[in-house]
C-alpha positions as CSV (number, residue, x, y, z in Angstrom):
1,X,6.5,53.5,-20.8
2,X,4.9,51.7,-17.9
3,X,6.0,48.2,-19.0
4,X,9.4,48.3,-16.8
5,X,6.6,47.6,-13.9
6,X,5.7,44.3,-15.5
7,X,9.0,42.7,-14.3
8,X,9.3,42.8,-10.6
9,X,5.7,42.3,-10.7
10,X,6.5,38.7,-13.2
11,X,9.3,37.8,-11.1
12,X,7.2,38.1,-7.9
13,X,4.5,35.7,-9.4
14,X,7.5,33.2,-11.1
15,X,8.9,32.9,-6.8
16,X,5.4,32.4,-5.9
17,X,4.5,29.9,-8.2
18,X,8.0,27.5,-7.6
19,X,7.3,28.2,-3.6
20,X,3.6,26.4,-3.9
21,X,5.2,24.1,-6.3
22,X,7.5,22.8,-4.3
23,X,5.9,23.0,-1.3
24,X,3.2,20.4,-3.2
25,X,5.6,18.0,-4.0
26,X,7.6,17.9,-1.0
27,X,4.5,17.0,0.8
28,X,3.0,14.3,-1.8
29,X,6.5,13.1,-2.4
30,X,5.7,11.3,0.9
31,X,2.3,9.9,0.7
32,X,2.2,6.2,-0.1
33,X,0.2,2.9,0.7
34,X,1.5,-0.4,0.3
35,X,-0.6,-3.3,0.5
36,X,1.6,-7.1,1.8
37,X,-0.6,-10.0,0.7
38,X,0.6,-13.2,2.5
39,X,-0.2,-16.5,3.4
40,X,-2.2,-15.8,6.1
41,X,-2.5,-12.1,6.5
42,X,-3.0,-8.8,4.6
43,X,-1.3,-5.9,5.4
44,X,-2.1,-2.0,4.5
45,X,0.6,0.4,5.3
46,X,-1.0,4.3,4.8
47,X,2.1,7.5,4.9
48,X,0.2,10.6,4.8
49,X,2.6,13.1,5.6
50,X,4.4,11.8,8.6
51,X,2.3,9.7,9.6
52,X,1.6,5.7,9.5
53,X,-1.1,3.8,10.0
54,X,-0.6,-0.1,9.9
55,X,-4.0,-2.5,9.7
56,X,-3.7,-6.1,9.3
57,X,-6.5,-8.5,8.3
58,X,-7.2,-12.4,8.1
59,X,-6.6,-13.3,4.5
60,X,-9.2,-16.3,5.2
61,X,-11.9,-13.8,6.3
62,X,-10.7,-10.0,4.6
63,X,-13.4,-8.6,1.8
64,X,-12.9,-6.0,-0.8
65,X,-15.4,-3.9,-1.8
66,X,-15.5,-0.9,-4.6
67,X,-17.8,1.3,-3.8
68,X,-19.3,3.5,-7.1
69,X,-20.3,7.3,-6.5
70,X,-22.5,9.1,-8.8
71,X,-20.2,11.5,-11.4
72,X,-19.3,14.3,-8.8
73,X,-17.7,12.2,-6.7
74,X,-15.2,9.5,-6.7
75,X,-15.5,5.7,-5.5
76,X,-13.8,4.6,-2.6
77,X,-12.0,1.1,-2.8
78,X,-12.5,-0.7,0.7
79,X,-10.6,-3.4,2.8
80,X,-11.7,-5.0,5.7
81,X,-13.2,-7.6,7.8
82,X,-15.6,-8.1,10.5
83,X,-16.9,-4.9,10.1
84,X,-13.7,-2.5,9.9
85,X,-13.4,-1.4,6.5
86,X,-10.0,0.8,5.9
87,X,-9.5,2.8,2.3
88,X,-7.3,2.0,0.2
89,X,-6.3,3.4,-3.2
90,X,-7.2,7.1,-2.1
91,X,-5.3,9.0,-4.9
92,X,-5.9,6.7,-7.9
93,X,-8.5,7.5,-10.4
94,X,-11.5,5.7,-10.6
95,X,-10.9,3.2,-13.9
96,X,-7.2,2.6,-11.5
97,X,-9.3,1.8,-8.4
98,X,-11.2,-0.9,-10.6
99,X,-8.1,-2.4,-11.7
100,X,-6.5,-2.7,-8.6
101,X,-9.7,-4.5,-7.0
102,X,-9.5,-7.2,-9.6
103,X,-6.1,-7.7,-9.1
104,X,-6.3,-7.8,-5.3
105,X,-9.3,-9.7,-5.7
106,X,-8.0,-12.3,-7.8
107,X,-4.8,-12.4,-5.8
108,X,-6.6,-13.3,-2.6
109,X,-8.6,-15.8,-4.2
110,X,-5.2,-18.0,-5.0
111,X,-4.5,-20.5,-2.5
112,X,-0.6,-20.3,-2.5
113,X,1.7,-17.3,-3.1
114,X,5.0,-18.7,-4.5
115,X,5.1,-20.0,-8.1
């Protein structure tokens, strides 16, 4: 007799769940990084929401370093040089962080980019 209540209270919870839904995406569907390697420089360009941050680096002098937590928390993949280190890779998991620093790493270790 009581189970007419269940729907309102179903439909309810069905609006709530596509509103937190889409607010999620809409927000992620922005965040990006892209990293420009180039002859002389490298380039990390950070969206978070609507905002952009821009470093550039030396390629002679930039450094990468992957920096391994404990099991609670995650490792943090670092670019830099003299002494300013920027983050990189912040919503990869941690075997994709690994990947990306050998590939970065063995792409700044070339001497020339085309061919």
């Amino acid at each position: 007799m009581g189970a007419w209540l269940i729907l309102p209270f179903s439909g309810l919870e069905m609006i709530l769940l596509f509103a937190g839904l889409y607010t999620v995406a809409k927000r992620c569907s922005r965040d990006c990084e892209w990293i420009t390697v180039r002859e002389d420089e490298v380039q990390t360009v950070v969206f978070t929401g609507k905002n952009k941050t821009t470093n550039s680096f030396s390629r002679h002098w930039v450094k990468l370093r992957l920096e391994e937590q404990d099991k609670w928390y995650t490792s943090q993949l670092l670019i830099g040089s003299h002494g300013r280190f920027v983050e990189i890779g912040t919503q990869l998991a941690h075997n994709d962080k690994r990947e990306l620093f050998r590939e970065l790493n063995d792409c700044l270790k070339t001497k020339s980019l085309a061919g």
